[in-house]
N, C-alpha and C positions, 0 to 999 in steps of 0.2 A: 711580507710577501716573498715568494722565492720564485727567482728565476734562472733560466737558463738561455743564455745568449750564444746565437749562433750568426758568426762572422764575425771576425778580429782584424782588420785591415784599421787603417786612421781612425776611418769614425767608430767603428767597433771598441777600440781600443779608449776611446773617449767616453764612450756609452756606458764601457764597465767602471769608468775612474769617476763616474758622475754617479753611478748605482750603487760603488763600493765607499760613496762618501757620506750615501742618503739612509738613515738606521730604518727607514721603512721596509727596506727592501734586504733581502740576502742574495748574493750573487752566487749561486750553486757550480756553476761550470758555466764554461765555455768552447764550446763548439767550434773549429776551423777546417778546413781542406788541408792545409799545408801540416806537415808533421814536425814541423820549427816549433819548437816551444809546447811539445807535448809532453804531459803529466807536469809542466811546471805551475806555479800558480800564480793567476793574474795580479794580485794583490800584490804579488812579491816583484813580480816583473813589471807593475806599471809602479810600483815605491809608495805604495797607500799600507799604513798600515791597518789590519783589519783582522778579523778574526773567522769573516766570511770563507769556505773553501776556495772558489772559483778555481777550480783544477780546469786546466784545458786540455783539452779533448782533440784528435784528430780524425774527421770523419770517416776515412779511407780504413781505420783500425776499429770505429767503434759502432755496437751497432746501438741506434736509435731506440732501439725497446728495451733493451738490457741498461741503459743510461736512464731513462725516465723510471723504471724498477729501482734501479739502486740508488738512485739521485733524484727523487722526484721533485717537480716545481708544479709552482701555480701556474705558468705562464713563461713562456716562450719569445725572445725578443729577437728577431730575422735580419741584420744586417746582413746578408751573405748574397745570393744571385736569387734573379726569378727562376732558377733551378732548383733552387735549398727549398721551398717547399714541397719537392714530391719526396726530400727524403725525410723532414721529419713529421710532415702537415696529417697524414694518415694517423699513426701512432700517437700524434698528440692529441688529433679528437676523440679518439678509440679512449683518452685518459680524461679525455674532459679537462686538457690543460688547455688555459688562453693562449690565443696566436696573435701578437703583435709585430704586424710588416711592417717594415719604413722600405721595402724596396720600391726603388723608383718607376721601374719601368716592367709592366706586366703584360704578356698576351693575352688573347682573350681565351688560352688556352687553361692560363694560371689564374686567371679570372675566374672562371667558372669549376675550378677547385675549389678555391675558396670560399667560394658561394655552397658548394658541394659542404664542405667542412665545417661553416657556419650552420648547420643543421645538426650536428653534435655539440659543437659547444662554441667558444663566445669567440671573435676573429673580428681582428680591427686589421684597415690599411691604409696607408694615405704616404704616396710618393715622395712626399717632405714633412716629417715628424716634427718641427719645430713650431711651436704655439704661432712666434712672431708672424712667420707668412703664411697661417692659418687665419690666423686673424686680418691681416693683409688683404686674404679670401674673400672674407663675409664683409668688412668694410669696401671692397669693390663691387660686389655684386648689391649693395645700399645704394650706392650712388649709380649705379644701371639703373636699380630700379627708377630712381629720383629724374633720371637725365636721359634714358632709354636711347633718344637720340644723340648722344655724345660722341665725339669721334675719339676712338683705345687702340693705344699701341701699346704691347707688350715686351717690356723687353729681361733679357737673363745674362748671367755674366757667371763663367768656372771656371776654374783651375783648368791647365792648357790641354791634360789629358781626356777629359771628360767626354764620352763620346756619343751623339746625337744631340735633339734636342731637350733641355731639360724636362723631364717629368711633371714637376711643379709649375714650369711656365705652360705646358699644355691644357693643365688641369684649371688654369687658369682666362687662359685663353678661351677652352671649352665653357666654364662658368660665364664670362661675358660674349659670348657669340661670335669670338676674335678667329680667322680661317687660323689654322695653325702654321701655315707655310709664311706667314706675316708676320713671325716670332720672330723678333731680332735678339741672334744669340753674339756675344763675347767668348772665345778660346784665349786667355791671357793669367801666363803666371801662375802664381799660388792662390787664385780669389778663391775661398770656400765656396760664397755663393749670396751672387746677388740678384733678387727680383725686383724689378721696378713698372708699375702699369700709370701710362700717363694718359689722361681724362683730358681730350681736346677743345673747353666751349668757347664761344664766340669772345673774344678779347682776353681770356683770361685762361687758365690753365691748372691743374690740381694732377698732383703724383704722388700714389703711393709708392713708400721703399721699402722694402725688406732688405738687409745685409747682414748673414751670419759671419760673426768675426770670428769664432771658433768651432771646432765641430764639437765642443760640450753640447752646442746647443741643441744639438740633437740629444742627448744626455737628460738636458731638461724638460724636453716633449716627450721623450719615455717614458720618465717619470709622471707627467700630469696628464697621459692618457693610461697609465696602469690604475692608477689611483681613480680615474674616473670611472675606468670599466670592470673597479674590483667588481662588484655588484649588478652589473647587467648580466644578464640572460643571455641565454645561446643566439647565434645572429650575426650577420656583418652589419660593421660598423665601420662611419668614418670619422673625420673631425667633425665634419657638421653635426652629426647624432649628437658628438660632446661639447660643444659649443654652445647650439642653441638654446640650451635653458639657462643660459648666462647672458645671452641677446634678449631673453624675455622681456618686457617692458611692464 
């Protein structure tokens, strides 16, 4: 499967060393704003050795239709801002290439793009690409259903720069009927990123945790949401579409 990854910051740069490790995939290029590390190649600069191109790209010099021409992929992997969709999100349905977001935090502006875009071809998004607090997800909203009455606090914990509330504890919070302003956030240090939702019943207590200890792990929910939506049909998708036929019973 070939793709084309747009945004190289931390997790970017982890995303492509998790894709340039996995033979499923071929990492075609890489897409940035900054002109630091343009025309070098990712493979060379992150110390993998590979056979893959991954030529990186600076967006300000290239344009998005002449890149999917000469460099075409299956799919599209969006680390970059809820901005970076108006500049590739057009031209990649117009090619019938998949759109996979991991951005966190979207308006309802970029929302209804998307949705827009999903009407040409297949477009996945979920604020936290990683299986773990995916899963995390649907085992709390099991135990809603089980406990409905249960008292939930949600809480999240980032790295010191991180700024708002996280994305994932929202989406989280929304899934169990939690107000969002009730989100108890941590600004400390280097934490990648931790979710924790504790389930309050009479005498006793249950917590789930999620803790990304690296940002491969985002690396590895690229991979197990590409792989799932080789084969789906045009449409937005979330985790849950890719989840629940493995919750089947």
């Amino acid at each position: 499967m070939k793709i084309g990854l747009i945004g190289f910051g931390k997790t970017g740069k982890s995303v492509a060393s998790i894709l340039l490790e996995n033979k499923k995939f071929s990492l075609e290029w890489v897409l940035r704003q900054s002109k630091v590390l343009e025309h070098r190649s990712a493979p060379e600069f992150l110390g993998i050795e590979s056979n893959e191109p991954g030529l990186i790209y600076s967006s300000s010099n290239t344009n998005v239709n002449d890149l999917l021409e000469k460099h075409p992929v299956d799919a599209i992997i969006d680390f970059s801002s809820d901005e970076g969709i108006y500049f590739y999100g057009e031209s990649a349905a117009k090619k019938n290439v998949k759109i996979i977001s991991a951005i966190s935090h979207y308006k309802d502006k970029e929302l209804k793009l998307l949705k827009k875009l999903a009407d040409k071809t297949t477009v996945f998004w979920s604020p936290n690409i990683t299986l773990g607090v995916n899963y995390l997800l649907f085992a709390a909203r099991f135990l809603k259903k089980i406990a409905p009455w249960v008292d939930i606090e949600v809480n999240e914990e980032h790295f010191k720069k991180k700024e708002g509330t996280s994305g994932t504890a929202i989406k989280i919070a929304e899934a169990l009927d939690v107000e969002k302003e009730s989100i108890n956030s941590v600004r400390a240090g280097g934490i990648v990123g931790k979710h924790e939702v504790i389930f309050g019943f009479p005498y006793q207590t249950v917590r789930l945790i999620h803790e990304s200890i690296s940002r491969e792990a985002f690396g590895s929910g690229v991979v197990f949401v590409a792989e799932n939506l080789k084969d789906k049909k045009k449409g937005l998708y979330s985790f849950e579409d890719i989840l629940s036929p493995y919750f089947a019973v």
